[in-house]
C-alpha positions as CSV (number, residue, x, y, z in Angstrom):
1,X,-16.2,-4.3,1.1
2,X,-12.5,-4.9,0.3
3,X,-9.8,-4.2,3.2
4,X,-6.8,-2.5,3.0
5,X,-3.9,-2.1,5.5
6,X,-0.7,-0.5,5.8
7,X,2.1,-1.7,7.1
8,X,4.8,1.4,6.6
9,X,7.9,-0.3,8.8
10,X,7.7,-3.7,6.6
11,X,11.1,-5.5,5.8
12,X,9.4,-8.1,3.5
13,X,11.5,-6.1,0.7
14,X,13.9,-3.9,2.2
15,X,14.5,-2.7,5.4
16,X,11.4,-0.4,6.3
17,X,10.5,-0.1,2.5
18,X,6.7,-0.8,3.8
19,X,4.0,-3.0,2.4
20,X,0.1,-3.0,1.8
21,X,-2.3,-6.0,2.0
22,X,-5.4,-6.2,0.3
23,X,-8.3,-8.3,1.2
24,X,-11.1,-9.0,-1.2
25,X,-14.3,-9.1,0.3
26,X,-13.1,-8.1,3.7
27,X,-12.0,-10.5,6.2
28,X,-13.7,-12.2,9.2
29,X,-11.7,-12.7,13.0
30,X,-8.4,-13.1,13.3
31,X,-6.4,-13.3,9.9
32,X,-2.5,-13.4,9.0
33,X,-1.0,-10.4,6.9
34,X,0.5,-13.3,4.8
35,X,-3.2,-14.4,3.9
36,X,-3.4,-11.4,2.3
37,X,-4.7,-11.6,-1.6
38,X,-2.7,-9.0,-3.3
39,X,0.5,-7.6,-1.0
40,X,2.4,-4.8,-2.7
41,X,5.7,-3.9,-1.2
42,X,8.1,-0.4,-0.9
43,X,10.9,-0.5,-3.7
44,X,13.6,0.5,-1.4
45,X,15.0,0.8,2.4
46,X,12.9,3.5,4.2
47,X,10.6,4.1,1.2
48,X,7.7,3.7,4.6
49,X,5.1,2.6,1.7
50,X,1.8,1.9,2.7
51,X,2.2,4.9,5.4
52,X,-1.2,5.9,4.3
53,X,-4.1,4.0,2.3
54,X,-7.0,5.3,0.6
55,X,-9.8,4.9,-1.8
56,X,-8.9,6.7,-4.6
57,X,-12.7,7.0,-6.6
58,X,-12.8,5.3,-9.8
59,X,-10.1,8.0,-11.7
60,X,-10.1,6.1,-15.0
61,X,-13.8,5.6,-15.2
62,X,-13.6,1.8,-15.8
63,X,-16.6,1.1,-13.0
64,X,-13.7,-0.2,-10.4
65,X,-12.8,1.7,-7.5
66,X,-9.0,2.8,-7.6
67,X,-6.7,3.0,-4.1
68,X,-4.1,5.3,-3.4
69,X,-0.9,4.6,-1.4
70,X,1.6,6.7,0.2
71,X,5.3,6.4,0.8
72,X,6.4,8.9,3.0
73,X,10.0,8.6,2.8
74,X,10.4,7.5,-1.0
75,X,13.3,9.4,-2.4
76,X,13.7,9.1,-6.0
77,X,13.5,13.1,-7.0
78,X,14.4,14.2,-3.5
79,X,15.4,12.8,0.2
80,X,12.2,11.8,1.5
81,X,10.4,13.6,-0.7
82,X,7.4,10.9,-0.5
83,X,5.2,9.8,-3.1
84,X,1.6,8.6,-3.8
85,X,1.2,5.6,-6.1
86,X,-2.6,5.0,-7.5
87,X,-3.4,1.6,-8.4
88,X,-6.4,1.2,-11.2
């Protein structure tokens, strides 16, 4: 199984603009978040992405499970309005 983590108060874009780190395959002991194999970061300050992860199904039907992931304070339509971005 792959692992996922969250990391909502990242600065490795902006200031609190959140990250997530994927794992493929999972990980054994003690690993660094810059080992990661696929880190997606917030597009702005506070965007908090990464606040929440999830498997999102297989939406588009192409046999590969989907995630979702949340940005609680991601204000493009509205202050901190949030946002879920799903990744096929």
């Amino acid at each position: 199984d792959d692992l996922w983590i969250g990391a909502p108060y990242s600065n490795r874009s902006y200031s609190d603009a959140g990250s997530a780190y994927l794992w493929y395959g999972g990980t054994t002991g003690t690993d660094s978040l810059g080992n990661a194999d696929l880190i997606l970061n917030g597009q702005a300050t506070l965007d908090h992405f990464g606040s929440s992860v999830s498997g999102a199904g297989d939406s588009d039907g192409n046999g590969i499970l989907d995630l979702a992931v949340g940005a609680s304070g991601e204000s493009s339509e509205a202050a901190d309005a949030g946002a879920v971005y799903v990744f096929f």
